[in-house]
KEMIKOL-347090 format. One line per field, with one value per residue (C-alpha): residue in three letters; z, y, x. Coordinates in steps of 0.02 Angstrom, whole numbers, plus 32768, in hexadecimal, padded with zeros to 4 digits. Layout:
N
residuo = [ALA; ...]
Z = [Z; ...]
Y = [Y; ...]
X = [X; ...]
REM end
This chain:
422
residuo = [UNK; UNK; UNK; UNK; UNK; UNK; UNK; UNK; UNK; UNK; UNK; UNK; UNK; UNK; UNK; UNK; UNK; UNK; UNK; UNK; UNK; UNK; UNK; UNK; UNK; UNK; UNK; UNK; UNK; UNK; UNK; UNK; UNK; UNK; UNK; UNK; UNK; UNK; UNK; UNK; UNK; UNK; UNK; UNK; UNK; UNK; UNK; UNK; UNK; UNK; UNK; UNK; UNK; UNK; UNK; UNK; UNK; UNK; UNK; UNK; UNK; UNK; UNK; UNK; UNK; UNK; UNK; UNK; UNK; UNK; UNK; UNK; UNK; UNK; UNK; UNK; UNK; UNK; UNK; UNK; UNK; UNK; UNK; UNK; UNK; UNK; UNK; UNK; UNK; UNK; UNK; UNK; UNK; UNK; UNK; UNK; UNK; UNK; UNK; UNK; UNK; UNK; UNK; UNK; UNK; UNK; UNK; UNK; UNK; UNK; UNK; UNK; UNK; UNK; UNK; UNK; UNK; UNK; UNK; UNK; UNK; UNK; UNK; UNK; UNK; UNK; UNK; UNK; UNK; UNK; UNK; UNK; UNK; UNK; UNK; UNK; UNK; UNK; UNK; UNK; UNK; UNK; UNK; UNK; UNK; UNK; UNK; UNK; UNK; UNK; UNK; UNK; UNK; UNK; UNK; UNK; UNK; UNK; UNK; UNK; UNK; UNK; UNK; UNK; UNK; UNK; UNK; UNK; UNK; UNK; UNK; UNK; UNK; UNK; UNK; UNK; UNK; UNK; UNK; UNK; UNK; UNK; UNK; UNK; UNK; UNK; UNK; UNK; UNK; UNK; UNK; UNK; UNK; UNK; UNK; UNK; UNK; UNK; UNK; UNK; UNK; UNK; UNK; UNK; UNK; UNK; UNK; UNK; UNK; UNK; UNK; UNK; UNK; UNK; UNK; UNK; UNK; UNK; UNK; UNK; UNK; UNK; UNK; UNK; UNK; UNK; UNK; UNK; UNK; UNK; UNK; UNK; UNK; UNK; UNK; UNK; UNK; UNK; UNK; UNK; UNK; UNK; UNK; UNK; UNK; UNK; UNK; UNK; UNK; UNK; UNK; UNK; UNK; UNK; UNK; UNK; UNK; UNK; UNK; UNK; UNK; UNK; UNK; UNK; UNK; UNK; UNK; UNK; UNK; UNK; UNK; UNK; UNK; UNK; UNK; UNK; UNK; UNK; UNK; UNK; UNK; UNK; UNK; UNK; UNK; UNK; UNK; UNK; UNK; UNK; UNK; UNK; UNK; UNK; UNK; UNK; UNK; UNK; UNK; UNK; UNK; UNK; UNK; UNK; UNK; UNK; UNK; UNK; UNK; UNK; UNK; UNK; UNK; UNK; UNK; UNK; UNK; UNK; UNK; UNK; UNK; UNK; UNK; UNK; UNK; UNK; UNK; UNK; UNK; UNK; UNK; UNK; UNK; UNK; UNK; UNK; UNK; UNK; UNK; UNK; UNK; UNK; UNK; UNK; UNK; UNK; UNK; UNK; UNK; UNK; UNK; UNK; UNK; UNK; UNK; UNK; UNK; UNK; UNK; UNK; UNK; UNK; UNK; UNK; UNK; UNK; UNK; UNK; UNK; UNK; UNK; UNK; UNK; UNK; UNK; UNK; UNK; UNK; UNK; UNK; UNK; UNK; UNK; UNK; UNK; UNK; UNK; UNK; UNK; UNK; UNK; UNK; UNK; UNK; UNK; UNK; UNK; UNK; UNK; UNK; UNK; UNK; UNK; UNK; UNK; UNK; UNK; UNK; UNK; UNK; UNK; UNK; UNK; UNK; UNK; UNK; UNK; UNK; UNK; UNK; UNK; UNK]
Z = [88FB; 88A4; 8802; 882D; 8871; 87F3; 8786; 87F1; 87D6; 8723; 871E; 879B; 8732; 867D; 86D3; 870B; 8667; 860C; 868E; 865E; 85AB; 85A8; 8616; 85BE; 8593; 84C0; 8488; 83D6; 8371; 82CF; 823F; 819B; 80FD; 8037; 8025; 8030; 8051; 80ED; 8125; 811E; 8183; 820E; 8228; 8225; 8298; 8314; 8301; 834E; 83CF; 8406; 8429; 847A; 8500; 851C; 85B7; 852E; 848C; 83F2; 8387; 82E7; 826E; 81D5; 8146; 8097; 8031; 7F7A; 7FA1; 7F85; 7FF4; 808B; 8099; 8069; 80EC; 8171; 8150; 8164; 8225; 825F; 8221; 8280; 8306; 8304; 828C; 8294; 829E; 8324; 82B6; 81EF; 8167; 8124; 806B; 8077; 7FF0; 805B; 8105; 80FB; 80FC; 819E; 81F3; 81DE; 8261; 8323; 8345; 8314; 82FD; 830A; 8398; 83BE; 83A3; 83DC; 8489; 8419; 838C; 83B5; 8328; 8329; 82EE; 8257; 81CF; 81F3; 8148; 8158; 81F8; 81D1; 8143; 81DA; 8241; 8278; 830C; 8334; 8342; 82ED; 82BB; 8235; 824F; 8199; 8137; 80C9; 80AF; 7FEE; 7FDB; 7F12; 7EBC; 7DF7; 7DC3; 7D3F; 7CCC; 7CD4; 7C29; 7BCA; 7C19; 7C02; 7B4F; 7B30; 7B94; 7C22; 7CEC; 7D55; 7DE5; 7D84; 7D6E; 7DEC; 7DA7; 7D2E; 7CAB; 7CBB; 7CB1; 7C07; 7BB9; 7BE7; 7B95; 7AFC; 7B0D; 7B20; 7A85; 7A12; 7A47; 7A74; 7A43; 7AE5; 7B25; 7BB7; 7C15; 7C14; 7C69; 7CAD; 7C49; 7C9B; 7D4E; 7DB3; 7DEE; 7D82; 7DB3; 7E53; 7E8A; 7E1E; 7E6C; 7F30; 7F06; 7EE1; 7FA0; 7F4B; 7F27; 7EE8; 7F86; 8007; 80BE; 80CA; 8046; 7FAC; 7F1B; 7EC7; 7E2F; 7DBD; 7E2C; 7DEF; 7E33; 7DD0; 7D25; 7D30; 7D43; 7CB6; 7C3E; 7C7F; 7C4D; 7BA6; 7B74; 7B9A; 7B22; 7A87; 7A9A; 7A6B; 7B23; 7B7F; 7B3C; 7B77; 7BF1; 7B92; 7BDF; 7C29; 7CCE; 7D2A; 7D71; 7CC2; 7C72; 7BC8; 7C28; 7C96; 7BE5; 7B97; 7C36; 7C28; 7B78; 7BAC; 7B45; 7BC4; 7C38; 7CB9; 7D2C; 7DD9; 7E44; 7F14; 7F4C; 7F74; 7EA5; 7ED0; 7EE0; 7E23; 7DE2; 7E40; 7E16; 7D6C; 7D19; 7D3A; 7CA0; 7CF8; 7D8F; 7DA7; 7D2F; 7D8F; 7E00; 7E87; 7E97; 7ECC; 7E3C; 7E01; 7E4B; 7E03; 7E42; 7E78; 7F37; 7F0D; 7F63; 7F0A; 7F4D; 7F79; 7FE1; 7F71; 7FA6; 805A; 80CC; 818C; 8205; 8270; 8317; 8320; 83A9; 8398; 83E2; 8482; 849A; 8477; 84E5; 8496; 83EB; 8409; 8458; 83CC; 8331; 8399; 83A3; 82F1; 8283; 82F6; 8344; 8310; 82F1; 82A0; 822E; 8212; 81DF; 8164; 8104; 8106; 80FA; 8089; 8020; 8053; 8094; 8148; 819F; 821E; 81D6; 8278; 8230; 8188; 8199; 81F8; 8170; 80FC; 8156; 8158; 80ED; 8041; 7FF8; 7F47; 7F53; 7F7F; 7EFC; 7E6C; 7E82; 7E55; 7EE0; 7FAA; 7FB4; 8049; 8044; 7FCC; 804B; 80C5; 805B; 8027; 80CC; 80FD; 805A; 806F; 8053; 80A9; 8042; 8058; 8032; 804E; 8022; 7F5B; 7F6A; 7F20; 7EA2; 7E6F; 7E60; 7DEF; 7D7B; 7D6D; 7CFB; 7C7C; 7C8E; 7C8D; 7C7F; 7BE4; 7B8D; 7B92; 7B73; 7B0F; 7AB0; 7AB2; 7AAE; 7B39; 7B7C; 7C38; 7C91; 7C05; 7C4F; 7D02; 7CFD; 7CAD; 7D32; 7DD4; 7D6D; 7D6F; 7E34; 7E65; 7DF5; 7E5F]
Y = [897E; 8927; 892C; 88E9; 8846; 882E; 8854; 87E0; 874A; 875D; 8769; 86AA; 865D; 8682; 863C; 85A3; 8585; 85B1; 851C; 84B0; 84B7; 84B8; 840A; 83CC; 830A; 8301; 8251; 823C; 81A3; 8173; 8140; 80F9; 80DE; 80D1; 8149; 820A; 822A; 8195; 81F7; 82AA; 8254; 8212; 82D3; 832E; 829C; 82C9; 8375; 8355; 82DE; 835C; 83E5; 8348; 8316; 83B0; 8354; 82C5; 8300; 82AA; 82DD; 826C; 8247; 820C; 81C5; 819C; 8136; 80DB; 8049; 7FAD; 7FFF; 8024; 7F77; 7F2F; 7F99; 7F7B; 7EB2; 7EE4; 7F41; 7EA7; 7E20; 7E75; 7EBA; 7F76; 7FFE; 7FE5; 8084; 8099; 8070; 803F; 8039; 7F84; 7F6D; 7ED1; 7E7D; 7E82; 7E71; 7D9B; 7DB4; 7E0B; 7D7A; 7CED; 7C96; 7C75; 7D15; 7DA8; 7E6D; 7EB1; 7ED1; 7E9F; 7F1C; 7EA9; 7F18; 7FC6; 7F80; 7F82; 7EEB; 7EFF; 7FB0; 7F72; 7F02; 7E69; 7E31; 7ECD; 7EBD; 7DF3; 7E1F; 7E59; 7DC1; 7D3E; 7CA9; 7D1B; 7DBB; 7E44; 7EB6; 7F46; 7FD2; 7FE8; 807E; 8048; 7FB0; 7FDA; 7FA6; 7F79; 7FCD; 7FDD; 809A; 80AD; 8138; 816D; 81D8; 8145; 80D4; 8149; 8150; 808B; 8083; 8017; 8043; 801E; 7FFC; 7F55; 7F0E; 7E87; 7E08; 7DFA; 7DC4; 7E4A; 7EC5; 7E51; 7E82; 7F1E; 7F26; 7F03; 7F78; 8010; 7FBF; 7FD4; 806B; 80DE; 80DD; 80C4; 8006; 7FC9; 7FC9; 7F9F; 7F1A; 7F13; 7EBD; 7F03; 7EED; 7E7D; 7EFB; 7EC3; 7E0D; 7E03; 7E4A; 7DDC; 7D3A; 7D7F; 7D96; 7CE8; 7CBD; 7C7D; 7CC5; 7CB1; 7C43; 7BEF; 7C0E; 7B7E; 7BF6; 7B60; 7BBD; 7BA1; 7BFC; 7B80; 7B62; 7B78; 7C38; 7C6F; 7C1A; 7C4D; 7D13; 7D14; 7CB3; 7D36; 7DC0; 7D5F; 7D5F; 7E2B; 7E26; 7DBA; 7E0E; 7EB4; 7F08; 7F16; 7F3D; 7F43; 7FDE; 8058; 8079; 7FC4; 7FED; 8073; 80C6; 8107; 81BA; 8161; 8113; 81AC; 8205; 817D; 8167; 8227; 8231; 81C2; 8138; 80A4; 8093; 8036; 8013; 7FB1; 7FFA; 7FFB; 808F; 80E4; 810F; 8186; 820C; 81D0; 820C; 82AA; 82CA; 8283; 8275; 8331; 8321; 8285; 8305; 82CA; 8251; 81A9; 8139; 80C9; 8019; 7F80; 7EFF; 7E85; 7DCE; 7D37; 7CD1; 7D34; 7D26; 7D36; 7DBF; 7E64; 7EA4; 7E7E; 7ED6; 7F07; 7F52; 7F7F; 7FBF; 7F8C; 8008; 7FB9; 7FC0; 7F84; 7F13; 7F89; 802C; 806B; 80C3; 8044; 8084; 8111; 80D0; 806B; 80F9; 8171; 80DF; 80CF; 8188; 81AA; 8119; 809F; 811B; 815D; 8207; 81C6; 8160; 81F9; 8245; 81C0; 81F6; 82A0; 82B4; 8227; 81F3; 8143; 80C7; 80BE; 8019; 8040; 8026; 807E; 811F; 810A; 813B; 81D5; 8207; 820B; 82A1; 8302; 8399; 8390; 837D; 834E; 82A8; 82C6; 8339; 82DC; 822D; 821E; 81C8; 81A2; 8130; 8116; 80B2; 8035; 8033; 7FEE; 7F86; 7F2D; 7F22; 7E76; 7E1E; 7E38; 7D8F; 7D6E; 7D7D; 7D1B; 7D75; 7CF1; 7CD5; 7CC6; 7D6B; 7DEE; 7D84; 7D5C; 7E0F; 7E1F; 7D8E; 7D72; 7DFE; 7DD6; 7D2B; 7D0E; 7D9B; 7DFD; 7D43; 7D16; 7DD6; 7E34; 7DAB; 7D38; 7CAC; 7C43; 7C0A; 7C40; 7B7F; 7B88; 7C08; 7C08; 7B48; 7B7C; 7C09; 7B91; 7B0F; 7BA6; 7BB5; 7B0E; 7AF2; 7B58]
X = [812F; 80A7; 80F1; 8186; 814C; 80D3; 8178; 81BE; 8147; 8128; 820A; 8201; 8186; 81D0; 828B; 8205; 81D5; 827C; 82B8; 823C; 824D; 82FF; 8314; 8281; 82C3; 82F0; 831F; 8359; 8309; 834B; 82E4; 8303; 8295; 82A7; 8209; 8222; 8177; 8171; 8207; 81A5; 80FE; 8161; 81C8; 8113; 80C9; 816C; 8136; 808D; 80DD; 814D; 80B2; 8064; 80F5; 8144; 81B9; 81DF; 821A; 825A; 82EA; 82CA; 8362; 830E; 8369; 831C; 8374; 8361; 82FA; 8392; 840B; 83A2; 8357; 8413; 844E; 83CF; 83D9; 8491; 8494; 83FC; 846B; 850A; 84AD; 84FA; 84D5; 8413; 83A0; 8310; 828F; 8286; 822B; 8229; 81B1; 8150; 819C; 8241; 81EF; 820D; 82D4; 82C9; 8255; 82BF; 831B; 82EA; 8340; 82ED; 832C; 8294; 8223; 8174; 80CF; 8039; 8036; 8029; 7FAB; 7EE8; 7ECD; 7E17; 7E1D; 7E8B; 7E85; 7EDB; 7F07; 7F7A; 7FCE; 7FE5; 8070; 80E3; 80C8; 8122; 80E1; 8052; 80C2; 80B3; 8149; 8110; 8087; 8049; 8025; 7F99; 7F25; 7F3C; 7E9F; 7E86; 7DF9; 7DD0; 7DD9; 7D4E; 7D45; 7C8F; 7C78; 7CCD; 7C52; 7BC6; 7BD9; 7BDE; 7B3E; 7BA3; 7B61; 7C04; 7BA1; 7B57; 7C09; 7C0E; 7C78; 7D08; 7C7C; 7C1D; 7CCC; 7CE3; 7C37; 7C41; 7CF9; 7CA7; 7C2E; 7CC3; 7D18; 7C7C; 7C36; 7CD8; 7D87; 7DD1; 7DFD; 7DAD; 7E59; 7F01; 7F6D; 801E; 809D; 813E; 8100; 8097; 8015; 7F85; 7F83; 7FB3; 7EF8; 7EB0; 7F02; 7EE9; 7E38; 7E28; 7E7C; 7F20; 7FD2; 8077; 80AC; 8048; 8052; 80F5; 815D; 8122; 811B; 805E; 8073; 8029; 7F81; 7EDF; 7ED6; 7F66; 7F54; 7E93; 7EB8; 7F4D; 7ED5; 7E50; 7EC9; 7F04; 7E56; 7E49; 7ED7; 7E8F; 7DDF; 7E32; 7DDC; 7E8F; 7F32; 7FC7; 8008; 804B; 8106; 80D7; 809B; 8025; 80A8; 80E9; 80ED; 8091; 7FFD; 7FED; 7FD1; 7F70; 7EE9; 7ED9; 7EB5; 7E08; 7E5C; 7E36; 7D81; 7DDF; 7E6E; 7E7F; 7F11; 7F04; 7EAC; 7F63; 7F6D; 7ED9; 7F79; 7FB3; 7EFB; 7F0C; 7FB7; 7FDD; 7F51; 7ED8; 7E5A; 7DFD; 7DC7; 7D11; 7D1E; 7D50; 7CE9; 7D34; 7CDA; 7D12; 7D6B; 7D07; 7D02; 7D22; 7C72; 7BC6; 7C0A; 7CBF; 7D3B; 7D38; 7DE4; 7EA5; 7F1F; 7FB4; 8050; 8092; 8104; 8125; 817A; 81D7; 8252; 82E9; 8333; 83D3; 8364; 83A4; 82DF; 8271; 81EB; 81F7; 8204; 8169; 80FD; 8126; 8102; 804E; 8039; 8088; 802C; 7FC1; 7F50; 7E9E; 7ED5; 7F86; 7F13; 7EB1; 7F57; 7F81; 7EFC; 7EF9; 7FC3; 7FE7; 7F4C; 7F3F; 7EC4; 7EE3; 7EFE; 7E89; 7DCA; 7D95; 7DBE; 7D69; 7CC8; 7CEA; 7D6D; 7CD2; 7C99; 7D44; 7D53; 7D63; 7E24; 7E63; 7E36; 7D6B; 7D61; 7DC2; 7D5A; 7C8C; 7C6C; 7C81; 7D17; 7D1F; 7C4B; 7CCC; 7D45; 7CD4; 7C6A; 7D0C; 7D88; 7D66; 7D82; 7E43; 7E8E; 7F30; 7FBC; 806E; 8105; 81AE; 8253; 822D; 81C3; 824A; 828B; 81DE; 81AF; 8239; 823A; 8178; 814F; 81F6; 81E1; 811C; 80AC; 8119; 811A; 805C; 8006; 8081; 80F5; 8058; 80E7; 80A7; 7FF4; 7FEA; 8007; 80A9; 80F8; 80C2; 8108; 819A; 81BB; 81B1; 821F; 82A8; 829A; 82A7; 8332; 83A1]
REM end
């Protein structure tokens, strides 16, 4: 008789936890972004939620979509107030269209966002009044990629480049000694000045939404850049950006010492460009003055809820488990390649096995990480932002470094005239 009721028991507690799993609570959250690989990190973060809270599980219904239509369409369901997703990727460039008005679509994070552990500068892009609405992905954290053989050669130690004048001399330097140019500067996109004005505290707007193009900040970095130009150490991008198939090809080929892209283009090197393996050193960019900031935050994008979600508890403690957490920050790194917002996390990344990143770059990123996270300067993305992001390289940058038609205050002047024309 034995046997049977210990058949018996093991037969009761298999039903038990058949029961259990089978009435276990499943809620479906819908999520929508313009970034495949966004889409892919939040499923394998659901994945680990799921194992987490077995009595609370999450069916997510991500949709990726071509970067236009989803924020049209998402600007589209707030404005009507039906259609919306659970939660949404919103790129920070677009993130001042959905913060106008008294009335908000989008819920508040403050309560799920430990803002010690992060860096501010960050989480202040997706604020409004003190609220904040988007967890980031990345600080994108701007750094200057330096070719170390290239440098080697021309006699030039990267870790003596402090300022831009120093990056200038030692340009020269790489233009007499080697064939390659010292680097190479955007003339199709904005990505090469933008750093170089945010380092200086200023932007393309002030906090108000006044457009301050033509300051003192701006005109000094595209005359900085102009000069690159005349003194033969920069030319332009080949393909015109550093997102192109040419300059891929061109940066592999050792033909340029330098480049400054956020710490997020680490997966370009990896990926696009192979024959630089243990050949490129991360430092910070060069400042303007002896005491000047040595870095910029560039590029971003704020997940956020929706004032349309049926489950925002839910929705709010699966963004804190999936992105805002240690561990989830932890994850960014190690899933996605990129510079987590929380600094809290970096030096213990440091110590993390080795991946493709560690082994492609000379040196420990993450010391330049740390050395560099509080000289983030706010940045202040309005209503002019995506039409400036658009016009600014055809209308300024193209003009003064690859047409050489204008002098930098020329065109900058002749860009704000166009906006408050209309």
């Amino acid at each position: 008789m034995k046997w049977f009721f210990k058949r018996l028991n093991l037969f009761i507690i298999i039903l038990i936890i058949s029961a259990g799993s089978s009435f276990a609570k499943t809620t479906e959250l819908t999520f929508w972004t313009f970034q495949q690989l966004h889409a892919e990190f939040m499923e394998k973060q659901v994945k680990k939620w799921n194992i987490a809270n077995p009595g609370n599980q999450i069916e997510l219904k991500s949709e990726s979509m071509p970067y236009g239509e989803m924020h049209t369409n998402l600007l589209v369901s707030m404005t009507s107030g039906v259609g919306g997703p659970d939660m949404a990727d919103i790129e920070l460039g677009q993130f001042p269209n959905f913060l106008r008005g008294k009335k908000l679509g989008l819920i508040p994070l403050n309560d799920i966002i430990d803002t010690d552990k992060f860096v501010k500068a960050r989480l202040d892009i997706y604020s409004k009044n003190g609220q904040y609405y988007g967890a980031p992905y990345h600080v994108g954290l701007t750094v200057v990629y330096y070719n170390v053989d290239i440098l080697a050669k021309a006699g030039v130690d990267p870790n003596k480049i402090l300022t831009w004048n120093d990056f200038m001399a030692a340009g020269k330097k790489v233009s007499d000694k080697t064939d390659a140019v010292m680097t190479t500067l955007e003339v199709t996109e904005w990505g090469s000045l933008y750093p170089m004005v945010s380092q200086q505290g200023s932007d393309w707007m002030d906090a108000n939404g006044k457009l301050t193009l033509t300051d003192e900040a701006n005109i000094r970095a595209l005359t900085l850049q102009r000069k690159m130009i005349d003194s033969g150490i920069a030319i332009s991008t080949p393909g015109g950006f550093h997102h192109a198939e040419e300059y891929w090809g061109f940066m592999n080929a050792q033909k340029a010492a330098a480049v400054w892209m956020p710490l997020w283009y680490m997966g370009r090197f990896t990926d696009s460009m192979p024959d630089l393996k243990g050949k490129i050193m991360i430092r910070p960019m060069p400042a303007f003055t002896s005491n000047g900031k040595r870095t910029a935050g560039m590029g971003g994008t704020g997940t956020v809820i929706t004032a349309q979600s049926k489950h925002q508890k839910l929705a709010k403690d699966f963004l804190a488990f999936a992105k805002l957490s240690k561990q989830a920050n932890i994850d960014i790194w190690n899933m996605l390649g990129f510079d987590p917002p929380r600094h809290d996390v970096w030096d213990s990344l440091s110590k993390e096995p080795s991946n493709k990143f560690t082994e492609y770059f000379v040196n420990n990123f993450f010391d330049v990480m740390i050395e560099i996270k509080n000289e983030v300067n706010p940045i202040y993305p309005g209503k002019y932002t995506p039409k400036l992001w658009g016009q600014l390289p055809n209308n300024a940058i193209f003009q003064v470094l690859e047409e050489k038609s204008m002098s930098p205050q020329q065109a900058l002047k002749k860009l704000v005239l166009s906006f408050e024309d209309k």
